[in-house]
C-alpha positions in Angstrom: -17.0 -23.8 100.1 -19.1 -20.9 100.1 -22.1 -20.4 103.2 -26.0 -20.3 102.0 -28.3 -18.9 104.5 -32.1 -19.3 104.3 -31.9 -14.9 104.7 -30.2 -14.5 101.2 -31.8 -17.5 99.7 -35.6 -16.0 100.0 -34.8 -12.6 99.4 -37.4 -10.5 97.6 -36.9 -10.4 93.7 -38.0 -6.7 92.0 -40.3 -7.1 89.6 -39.3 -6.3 86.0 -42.8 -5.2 84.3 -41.1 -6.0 80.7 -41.8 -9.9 82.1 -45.2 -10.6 81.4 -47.5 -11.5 84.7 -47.8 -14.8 83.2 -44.3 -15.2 83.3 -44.3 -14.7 87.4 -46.9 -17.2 87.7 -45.4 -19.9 85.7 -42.2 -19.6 88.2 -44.7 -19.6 91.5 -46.0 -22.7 89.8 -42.3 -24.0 89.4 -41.3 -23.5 92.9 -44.5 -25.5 93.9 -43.0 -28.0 92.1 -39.7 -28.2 93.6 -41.6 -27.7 96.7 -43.3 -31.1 95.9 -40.0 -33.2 95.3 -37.9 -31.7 98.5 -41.6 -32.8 100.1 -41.0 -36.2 98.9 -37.4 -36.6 99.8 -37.9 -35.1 103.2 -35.5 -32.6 102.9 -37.5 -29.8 105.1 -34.3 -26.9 104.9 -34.5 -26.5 101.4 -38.6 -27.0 101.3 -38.7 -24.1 103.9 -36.6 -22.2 101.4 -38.2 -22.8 98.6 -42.0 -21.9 100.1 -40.3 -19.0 101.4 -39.0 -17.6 98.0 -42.9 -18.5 97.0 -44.6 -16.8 99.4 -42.4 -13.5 98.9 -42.3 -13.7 95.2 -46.6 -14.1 95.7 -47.0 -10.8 98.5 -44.3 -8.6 97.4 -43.2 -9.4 93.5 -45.9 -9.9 91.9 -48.1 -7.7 93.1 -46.0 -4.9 92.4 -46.3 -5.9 88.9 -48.2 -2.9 86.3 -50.8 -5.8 85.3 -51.9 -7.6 88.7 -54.7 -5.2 89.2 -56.1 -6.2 85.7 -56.6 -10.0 86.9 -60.1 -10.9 87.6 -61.3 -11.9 91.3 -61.4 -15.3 90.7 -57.9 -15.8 89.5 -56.8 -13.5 92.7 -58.4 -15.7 95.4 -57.3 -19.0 93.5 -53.7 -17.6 93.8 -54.6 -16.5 97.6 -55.8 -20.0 98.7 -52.6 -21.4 97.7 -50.7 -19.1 98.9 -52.5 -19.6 102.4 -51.6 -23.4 102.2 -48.0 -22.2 101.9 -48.0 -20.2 104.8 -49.7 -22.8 107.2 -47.2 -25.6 105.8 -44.3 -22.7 106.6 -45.5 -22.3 110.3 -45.5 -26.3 110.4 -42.2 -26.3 109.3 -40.3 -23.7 111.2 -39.4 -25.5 114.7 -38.4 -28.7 112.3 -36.4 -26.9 110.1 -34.6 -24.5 113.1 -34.3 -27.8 115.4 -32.0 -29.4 112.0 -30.3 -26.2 111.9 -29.2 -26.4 115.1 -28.0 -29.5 114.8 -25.9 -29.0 112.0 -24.1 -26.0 113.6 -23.4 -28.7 117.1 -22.3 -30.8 115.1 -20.3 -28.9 112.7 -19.0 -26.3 115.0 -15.2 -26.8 114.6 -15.8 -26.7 110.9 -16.0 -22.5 111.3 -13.7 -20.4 108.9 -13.7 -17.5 111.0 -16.3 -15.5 109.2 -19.2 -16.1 112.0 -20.5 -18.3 109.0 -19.9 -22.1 109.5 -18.5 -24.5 106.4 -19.3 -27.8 106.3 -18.0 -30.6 103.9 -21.1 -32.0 102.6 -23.5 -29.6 103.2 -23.6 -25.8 102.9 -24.7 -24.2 106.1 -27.9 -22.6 106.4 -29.4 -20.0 108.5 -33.1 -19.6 109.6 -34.6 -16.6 108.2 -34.6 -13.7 110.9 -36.0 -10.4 110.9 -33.8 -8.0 110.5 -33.3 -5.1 113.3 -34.8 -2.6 110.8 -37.9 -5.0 109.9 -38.1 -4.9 114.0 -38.3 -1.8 114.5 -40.7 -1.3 111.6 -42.7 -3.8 113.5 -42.3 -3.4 117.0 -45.2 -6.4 117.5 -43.3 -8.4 116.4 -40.4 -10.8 117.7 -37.5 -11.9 115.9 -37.4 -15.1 113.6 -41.3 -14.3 113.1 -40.9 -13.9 109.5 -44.6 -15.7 108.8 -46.0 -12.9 110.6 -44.4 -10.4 108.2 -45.8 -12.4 105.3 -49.5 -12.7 106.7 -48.9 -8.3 107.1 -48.3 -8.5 103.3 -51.6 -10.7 102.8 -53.5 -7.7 103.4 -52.4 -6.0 100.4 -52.0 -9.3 98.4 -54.9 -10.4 95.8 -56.5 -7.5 95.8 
């Protein structure tokens, strides 16, 4: 069985400017919808990762896209307010979804194949999402597993 950790699993997707903007939007709107039913089935690690892969795919894809400067204000700060919701529900989320984490790895521990990465039977492991020493020392404000703050960095250049 092959390890997932929440690092990989909310990693930034380039934007391919061939894909309409529309296009980007419609798959925010998706993940919101997932979002939703992990929401209902209290299944917080793979809501975390889901929000996560919105939030980056709403500061960092998107915006890089040739078209978002043509969207009109309105649009932008609709986009933003969600966007905003997402982050606060993240920062709710985060000692929940480490203090599960943990207890998978206690409780799995013996279950390791060697690779620092630990297997388990029924459920893939997963890893918060950590800054990276580079990210750290690109940010020296920051401490590590502060991810949110990164994204709230990138709200500044979002919805412009």
């Amino acid at each position: 069985m092959r390890a997932i950790n929440i690092n990989a699993s909310a990693r930034r997707v380039e934007v391919d400017n061939r894909l309409s903007l529309h296009y980007y939007y419609r798959i925010a709107d998706n993940l919101l919808k997932q979002a939703s039913i992990y929401r209902e089935e209290k299944n917080l690690i793979d809501l975390y990762i889901i929000l996560l892969r919105y939030s980056s795919l709403m500061c960092e894809t998107i915006p890089s896209h040739r078209d978002y400067h043509a969207l009109l204000p309105k649009e932008k700060s609709t986009f933003r307010k969600k966007l905003l919701d997402v982050i606060d529900e993240l920062e709710s989320l985060k000692s929940d979804v480490q203090r599960q984490v943990d207890e998978l790895n206690r409780g799995h521990i013996d279950q390791s194949d060697g690779s620092g990465q630990i297997m388990y039977p029924a459920r893939k492991s997963r890893q918060i999402f950590t800054l990276s020493r580079h990210q750290a020392e690109l940010h020296p404000n920051l401490h590590r597993n502060k991810v949110l703050n990164i994204v709230k960095l990138n709200l500044r250049s979002c919805c412009r």
